[in-house]
VEXKEKE-563444 format. One line per 5 residues: number of its first residue (from 1); their letters; for each residue x, y, z of C-alpha. Coordinates in nm, 3 decimals. Layout:
NUM	a	X/Y/Z; ...
***
This chain:
1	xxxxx	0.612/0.611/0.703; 0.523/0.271/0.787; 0.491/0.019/0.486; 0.383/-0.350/0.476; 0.437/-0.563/0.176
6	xxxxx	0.292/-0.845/0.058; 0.570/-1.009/-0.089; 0.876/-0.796/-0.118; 1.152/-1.013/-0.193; 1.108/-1.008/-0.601
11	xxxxx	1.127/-0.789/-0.878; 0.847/-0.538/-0.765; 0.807/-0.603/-0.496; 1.150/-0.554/-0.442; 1.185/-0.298/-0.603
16	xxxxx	0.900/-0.101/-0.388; 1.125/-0.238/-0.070; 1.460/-0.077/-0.219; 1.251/0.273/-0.260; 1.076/0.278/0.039
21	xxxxx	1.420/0.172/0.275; 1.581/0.471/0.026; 1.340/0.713/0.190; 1.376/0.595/0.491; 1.051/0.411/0.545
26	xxxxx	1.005/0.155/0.799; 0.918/-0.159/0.628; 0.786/-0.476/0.713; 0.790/-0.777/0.445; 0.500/-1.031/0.457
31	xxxxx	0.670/-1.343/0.252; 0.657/-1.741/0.216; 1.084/-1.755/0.357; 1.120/-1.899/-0.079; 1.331/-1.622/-0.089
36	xxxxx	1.587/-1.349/0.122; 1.483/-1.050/0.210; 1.675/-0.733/0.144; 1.807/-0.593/0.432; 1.704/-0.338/0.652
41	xxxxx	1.333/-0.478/0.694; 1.119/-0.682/0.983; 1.022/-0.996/0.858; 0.733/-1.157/0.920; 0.662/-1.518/0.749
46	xxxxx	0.329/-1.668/0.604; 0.150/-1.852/0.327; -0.148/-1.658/0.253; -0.310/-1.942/0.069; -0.283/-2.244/0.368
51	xxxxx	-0.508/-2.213/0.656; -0.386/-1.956/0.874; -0.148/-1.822/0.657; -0.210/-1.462/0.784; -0.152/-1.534/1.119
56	xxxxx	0.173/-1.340/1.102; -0.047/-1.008/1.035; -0.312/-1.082/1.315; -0.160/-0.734/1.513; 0.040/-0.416/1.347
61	xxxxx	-0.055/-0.065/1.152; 0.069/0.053/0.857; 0.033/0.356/0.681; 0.051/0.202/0.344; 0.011/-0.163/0.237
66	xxxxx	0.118/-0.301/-0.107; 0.007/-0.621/-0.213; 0.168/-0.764/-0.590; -0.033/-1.095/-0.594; -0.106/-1.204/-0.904
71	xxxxx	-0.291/-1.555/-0.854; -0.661/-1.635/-0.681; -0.867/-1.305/-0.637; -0.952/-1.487/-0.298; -0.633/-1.461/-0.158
76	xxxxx	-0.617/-1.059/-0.233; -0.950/-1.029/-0.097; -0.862/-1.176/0.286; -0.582/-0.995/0.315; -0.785/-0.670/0.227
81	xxxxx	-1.037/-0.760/0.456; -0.793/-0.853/0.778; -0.613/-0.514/0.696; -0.891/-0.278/0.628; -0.871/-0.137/0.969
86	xxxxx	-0.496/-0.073/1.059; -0.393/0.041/0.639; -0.341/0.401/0.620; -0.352/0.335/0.198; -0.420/0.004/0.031
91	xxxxx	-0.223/-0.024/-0.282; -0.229/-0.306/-0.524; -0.055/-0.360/-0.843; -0.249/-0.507/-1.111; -0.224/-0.451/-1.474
96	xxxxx	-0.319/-0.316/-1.742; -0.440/-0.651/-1.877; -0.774/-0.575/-1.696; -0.880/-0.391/-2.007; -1.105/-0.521/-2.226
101	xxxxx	-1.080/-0.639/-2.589; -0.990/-0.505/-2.842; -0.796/-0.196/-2.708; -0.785/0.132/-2.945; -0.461/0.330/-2.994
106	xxxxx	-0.449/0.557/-2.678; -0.662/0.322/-2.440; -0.662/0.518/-2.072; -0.818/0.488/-1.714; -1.182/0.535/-1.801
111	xxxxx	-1.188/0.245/-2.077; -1.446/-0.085/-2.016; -1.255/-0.348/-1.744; -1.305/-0.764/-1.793; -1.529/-0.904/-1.560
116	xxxxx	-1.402/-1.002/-1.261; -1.494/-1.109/-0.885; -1.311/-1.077/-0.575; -1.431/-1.447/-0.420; -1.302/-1.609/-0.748
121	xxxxx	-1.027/-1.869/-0.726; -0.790/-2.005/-0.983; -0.895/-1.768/-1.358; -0.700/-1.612/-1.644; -0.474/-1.370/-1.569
126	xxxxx	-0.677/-1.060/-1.657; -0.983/-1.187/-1.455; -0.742/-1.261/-1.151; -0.639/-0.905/-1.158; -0.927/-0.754/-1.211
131	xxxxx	-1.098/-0.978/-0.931; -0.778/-0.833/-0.686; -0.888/-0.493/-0.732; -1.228/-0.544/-0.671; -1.150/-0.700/-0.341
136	xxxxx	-0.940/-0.422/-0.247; -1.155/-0.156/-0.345; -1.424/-0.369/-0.150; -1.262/-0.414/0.170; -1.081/-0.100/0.196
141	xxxxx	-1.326/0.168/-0.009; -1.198/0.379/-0.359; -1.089/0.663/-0.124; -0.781/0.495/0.043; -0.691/0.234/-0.239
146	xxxxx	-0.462/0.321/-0.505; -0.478/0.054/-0.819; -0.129/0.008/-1.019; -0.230/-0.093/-1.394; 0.126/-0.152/-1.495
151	xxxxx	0.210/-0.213/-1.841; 0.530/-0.409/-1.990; 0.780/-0.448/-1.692; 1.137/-0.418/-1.697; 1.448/-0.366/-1.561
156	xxxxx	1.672/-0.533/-1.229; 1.542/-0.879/-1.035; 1.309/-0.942/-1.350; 1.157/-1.301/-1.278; 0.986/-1.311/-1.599
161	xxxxx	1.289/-1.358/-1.828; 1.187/-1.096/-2.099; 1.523/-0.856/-2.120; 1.715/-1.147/-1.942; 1.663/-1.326/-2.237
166	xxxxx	1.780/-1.112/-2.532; 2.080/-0.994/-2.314; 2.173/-1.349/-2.276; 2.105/-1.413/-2.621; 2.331/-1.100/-2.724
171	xxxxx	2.603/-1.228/-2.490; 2.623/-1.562/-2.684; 2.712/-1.379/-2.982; 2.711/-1.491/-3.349; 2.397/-1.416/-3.635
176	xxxxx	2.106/-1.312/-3.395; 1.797/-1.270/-3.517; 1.620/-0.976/-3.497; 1.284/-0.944/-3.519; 1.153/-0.647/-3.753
181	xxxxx	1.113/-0.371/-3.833; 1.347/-0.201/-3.638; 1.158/0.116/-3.563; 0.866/-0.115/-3.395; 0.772/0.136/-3.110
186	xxxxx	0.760/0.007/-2.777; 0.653/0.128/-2.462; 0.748/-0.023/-2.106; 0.809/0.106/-1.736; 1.147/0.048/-1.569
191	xxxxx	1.056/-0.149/-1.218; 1.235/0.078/-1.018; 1.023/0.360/-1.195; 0.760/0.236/-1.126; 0.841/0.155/-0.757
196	xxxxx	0.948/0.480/-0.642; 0.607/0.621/-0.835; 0.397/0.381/-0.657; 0.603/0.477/-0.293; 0.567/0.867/-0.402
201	xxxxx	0.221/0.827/-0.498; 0.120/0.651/-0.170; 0.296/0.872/0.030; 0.102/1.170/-0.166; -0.265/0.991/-0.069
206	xxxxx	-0.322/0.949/-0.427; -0.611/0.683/-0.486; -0.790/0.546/-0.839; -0.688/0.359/-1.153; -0.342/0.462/-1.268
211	xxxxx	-0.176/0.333/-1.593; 0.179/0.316/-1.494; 0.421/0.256/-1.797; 0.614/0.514/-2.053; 0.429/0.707/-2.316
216	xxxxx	0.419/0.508/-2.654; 0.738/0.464/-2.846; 0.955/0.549/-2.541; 1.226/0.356/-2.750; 1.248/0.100/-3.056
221	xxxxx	1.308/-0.276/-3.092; 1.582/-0.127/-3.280; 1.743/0.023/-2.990; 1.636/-0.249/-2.752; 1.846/-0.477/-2.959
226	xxxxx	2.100/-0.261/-3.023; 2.194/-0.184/-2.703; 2.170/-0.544/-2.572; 2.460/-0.634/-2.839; 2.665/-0.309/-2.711
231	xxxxx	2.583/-0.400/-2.352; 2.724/-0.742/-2.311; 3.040/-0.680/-2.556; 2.934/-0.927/-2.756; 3.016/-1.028/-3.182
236	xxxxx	2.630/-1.085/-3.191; 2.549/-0.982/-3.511; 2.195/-0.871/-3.554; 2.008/-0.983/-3.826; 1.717/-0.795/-3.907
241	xxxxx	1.421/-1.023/-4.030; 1.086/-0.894/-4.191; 0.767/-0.957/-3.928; 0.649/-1.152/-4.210; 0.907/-1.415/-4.231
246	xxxxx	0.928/-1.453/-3.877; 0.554/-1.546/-3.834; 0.559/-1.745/-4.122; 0.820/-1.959/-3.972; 0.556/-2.022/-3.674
251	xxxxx	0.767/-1.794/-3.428; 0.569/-1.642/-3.206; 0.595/-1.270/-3.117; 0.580/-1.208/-2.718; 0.673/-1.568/-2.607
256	xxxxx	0.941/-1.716/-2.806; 1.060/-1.331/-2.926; 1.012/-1.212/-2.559; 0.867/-0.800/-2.587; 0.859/-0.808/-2.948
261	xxxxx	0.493/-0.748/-3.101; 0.473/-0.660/-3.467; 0.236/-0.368/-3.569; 0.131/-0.422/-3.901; 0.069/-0.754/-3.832
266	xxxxx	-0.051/-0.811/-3.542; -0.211/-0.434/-3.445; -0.497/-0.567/-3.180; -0.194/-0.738/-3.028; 0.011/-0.455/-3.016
271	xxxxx	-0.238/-0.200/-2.904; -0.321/-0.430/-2.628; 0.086/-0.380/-2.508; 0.229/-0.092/-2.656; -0.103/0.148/-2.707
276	xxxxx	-0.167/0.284/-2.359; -0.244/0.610/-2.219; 0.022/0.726/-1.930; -0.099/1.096/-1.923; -0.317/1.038/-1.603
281	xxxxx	0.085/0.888/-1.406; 0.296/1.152/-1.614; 0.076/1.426/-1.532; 0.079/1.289/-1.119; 0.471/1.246/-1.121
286	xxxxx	0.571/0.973/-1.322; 0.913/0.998/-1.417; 1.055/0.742/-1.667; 1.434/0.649/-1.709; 1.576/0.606/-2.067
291	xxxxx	1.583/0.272/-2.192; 2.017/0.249/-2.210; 2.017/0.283/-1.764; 1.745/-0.009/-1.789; 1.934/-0.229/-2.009
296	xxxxx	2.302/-0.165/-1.865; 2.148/-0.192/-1.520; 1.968/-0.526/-1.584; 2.270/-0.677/-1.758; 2.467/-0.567/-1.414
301	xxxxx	2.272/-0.726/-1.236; 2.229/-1.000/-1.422; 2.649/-1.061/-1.422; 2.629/-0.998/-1.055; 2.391/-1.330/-0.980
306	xxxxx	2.620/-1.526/-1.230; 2.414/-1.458/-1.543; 2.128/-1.624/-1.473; 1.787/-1.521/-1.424; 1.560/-1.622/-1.180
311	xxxxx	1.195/-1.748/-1.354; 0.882/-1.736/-1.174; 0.733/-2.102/-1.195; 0.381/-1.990/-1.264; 0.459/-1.808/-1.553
316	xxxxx	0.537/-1.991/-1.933; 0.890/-1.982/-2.011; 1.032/-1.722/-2.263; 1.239/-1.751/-2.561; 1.314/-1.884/-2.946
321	xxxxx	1.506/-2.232/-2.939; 1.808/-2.191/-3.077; 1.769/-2.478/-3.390; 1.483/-2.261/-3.495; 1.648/-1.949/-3.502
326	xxxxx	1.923/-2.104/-3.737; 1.676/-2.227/-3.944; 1.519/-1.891/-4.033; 1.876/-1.720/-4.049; 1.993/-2.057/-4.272
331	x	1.674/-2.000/-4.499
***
């Protein structure tokens, strides 16, 4: 198999280059140079948003194509459009953001999508997505393009800084606070999960919506947390705080308490991340990975670049300042 990505050198996309060298794909990586490219692939070097940025992919065929951009619905759109003829499949992951509001417990493939356009330039995230898969599924047709509604992602070369964070945090040691209660049910997809699901799935011709993340309470804050401390070998002692105290002290859950969303109190919120459907991917081959390989894993990696993460710069930083996580512990 032939494979072009869009991207490739970052946490998805990444990981989809790891998986697809693993089967012994033939992979070319369509990137800006920002970053190095694993090894093993042909490189070919482009901005897609300057003026002849696609130049690069004026000649070639490719049985599949996978395209992770996450910015202007414009940009997904010409790409689409200059690679409609010579893509075997067209798959693009988007996210499970594209649903609209509010989400019920158990939301799936089938429930009402935000508007969106595929000529649209700078919008909100879940319009931007939502405007990518519309261009794809206009330039290359429903039958050959395969959309990737990922939920919460995880797991080695995260760029967001959301398990970077509290594995850092845990590594510092000392009172930690932790965010309850404990048995808060989460739900996620490892990245390399959902890589080799996306490669298998390709590979299989599937095409169509497909939520791609764990079924619901695949593991806990508790155990998140838990095995961050254990992880890193830390003294960080947790210190399990009610939601309500937390909030009250103007924390807020998701940003400054990166993957933490309280249920009780914030339900819509939570519904929105940790209520999805994954029975149409688990019932089409979705495998997912417990939640000790993804921490261990991401905290090896994470020692193996020197402990630092890298960050995306389009995305809002993560985590609680330190001054006001002694304050809550102090009060």
């Amino acid at each position: 198999m032939r494979l072009l990505i869009l991207g490739g050198t970052e946490f998805v996309g990444r990981a989809v280059v790891e998986s697809a060298l693993a089967r012994g794909w033939e992979v070319t990586v369509f990137h800006r140079g920002r970053h190095e490219a694993p090894a093993g692939v042909t490189e070919l070097l482009g901005d897609r948003t300057a003026p002849d940025g696609l130049a690069a992919l004026a000649e070639g065929t490719w049985d599949v194509i996978v395209d992770t951009w996450s910015a202007a619905p414009s940009a997904v759109r010409d790409a689409a459009r200059l690679l409609a003829g010579r893509a075997g499949r067209y798959v693009y992951v988007s996210s499970c953001s594209v649903y609209a509001w509010p989400r019920a417990v158990g939301y799936d493939e089938t429930g009402p999508v935000v508007a969106g356009s595929p000529d649209a330039g700078d919008v909100p995230y879940a319009e931007a997505k939502r405007g990518g898969e519309l261009a794809v599924l206009d330039a290359i047709g429903e039958a050959r393009s395969l959309l990737v509604r990922a939920g919460l992602i995880i797991g080695p070369w995260e760029n967001i800084g959301r398990l970077p964070w509290w594995l850092g945090r845990a590594a510092r040691g000392g009172p930690m606070l932790a965010p309850g209660p404990r048995d808060t049910p989460l739900q996620y997809i490892d990245v390399r999960d959902l890589a080799e699901w996306m490669v298998e799935a390709a590979e299989r011709g599937l095409s169509g919506p497909y939520n791609l993340v764990s079924e619901q309470g695949h593991t806990t804050m508790g155990e998140l947390l838990e095995l961050c401390a254990r992880v890193t070998g830390s003294a960080a002692e947790l210190r399990w705080t009610a939601a309500e105290r937390v909030l009250a002290a103007g924390i807020e859950p998701w940003t400054e308490l990166p993957i933490w969303v309280p249920r009780a109190e914030r339900p819509e919120m939570h519904n929105e991340v940790y209520g999805l459907s994954a029975a149409k991917a688990l019932g089409a081959g979705l495998s997912c990975r417990g939640v000790g390989e993804t921490v261990t894993d991401t905290w090896a990696w994470l020692r193996s670049i020197g402990g630092v993460a890298p960050r995306r710069g389009d995305r809002p930083g993560v985590g609680l300042d330190p001054a006001v996580e002694a304050k809550v512990l102090a009060g």
